[in-house]
C-alpha positions, 0 to 999 in steps of 0.5 A, spaced: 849 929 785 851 934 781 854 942 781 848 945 781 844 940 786 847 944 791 845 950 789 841 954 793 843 949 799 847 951 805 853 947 805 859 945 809 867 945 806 873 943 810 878 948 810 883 943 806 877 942 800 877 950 800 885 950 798 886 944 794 881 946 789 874 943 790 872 950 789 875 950 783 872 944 781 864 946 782 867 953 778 861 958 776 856 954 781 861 956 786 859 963 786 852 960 787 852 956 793 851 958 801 858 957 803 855 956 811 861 954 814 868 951 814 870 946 818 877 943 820 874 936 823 867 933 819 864 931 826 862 939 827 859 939 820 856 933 822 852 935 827 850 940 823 848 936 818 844 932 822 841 938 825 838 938 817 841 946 817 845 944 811 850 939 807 857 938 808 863 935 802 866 929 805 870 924 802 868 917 802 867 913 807 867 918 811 859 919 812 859 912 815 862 913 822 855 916 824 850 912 825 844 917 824 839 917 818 841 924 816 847 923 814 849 919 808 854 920 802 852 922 796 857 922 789 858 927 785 857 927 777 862 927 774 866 924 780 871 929 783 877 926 785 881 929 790 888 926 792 891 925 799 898 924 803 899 919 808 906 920 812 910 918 818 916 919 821 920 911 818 926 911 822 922 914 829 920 909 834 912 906 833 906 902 837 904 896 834 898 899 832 900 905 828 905 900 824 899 895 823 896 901 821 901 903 816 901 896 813 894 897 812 895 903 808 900 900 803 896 893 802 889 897 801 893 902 797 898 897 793 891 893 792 888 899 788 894 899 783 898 904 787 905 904 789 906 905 797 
């Protein structure tokens, strides 16, 4: 998918992809999209997707948690990159849980050549 595959189309943006420069990324077209609506969880813009009303920008991954036909993930071209931060509180107290998850975290993230 491309910029200027959207415009024309209703489209869904989280707040954050407002203000960490999504908009930046698809410039001109930006103007030229239907901002329909922001939204702060991905679950409200996908019942609005999967009402067929517009699209929503997610990151990867994400479109997997709904188990309907409607909804489904398509990259942008060129691919737009967003980075992100994982943080937690070190010296406080965790369930067993959340320090496997954790562990989780630096595994995947050291597999892909990062520094955890």
């Amino acid at each position: 998918m491309t910029k200027e595959d959207l415009v024309g189309h209703k489209v869904f943006i989280s707040v954050r992809g407002v203000s960490h420069g999504v908009a930046n990324w698809f410039g001109e077209y930006y103007e030229k999209m239907q901002i329909y609506a922001t939204y702060n969880l991905l679950y409200n813009a996908a019942i609005l997707v999967d009402s067929e009303i517009g699209a929503a920008i997610c990151i990867e991954g994400a479109a997997a948690l709904y188990n309907s036909p409607n909804i489904f993930f398509k990259p942008f071209y060129p691919e737009l990159v967003s980075k992100n931060t994982l943080a937690w509180k070190a010296h406080q107290p965790m369930s067993r849980t959340v320090a496997k998850f954790i562990e989780f975290i630096k595994v995947r993230v050291g597999s892909l050549g990062d520094q955890a």
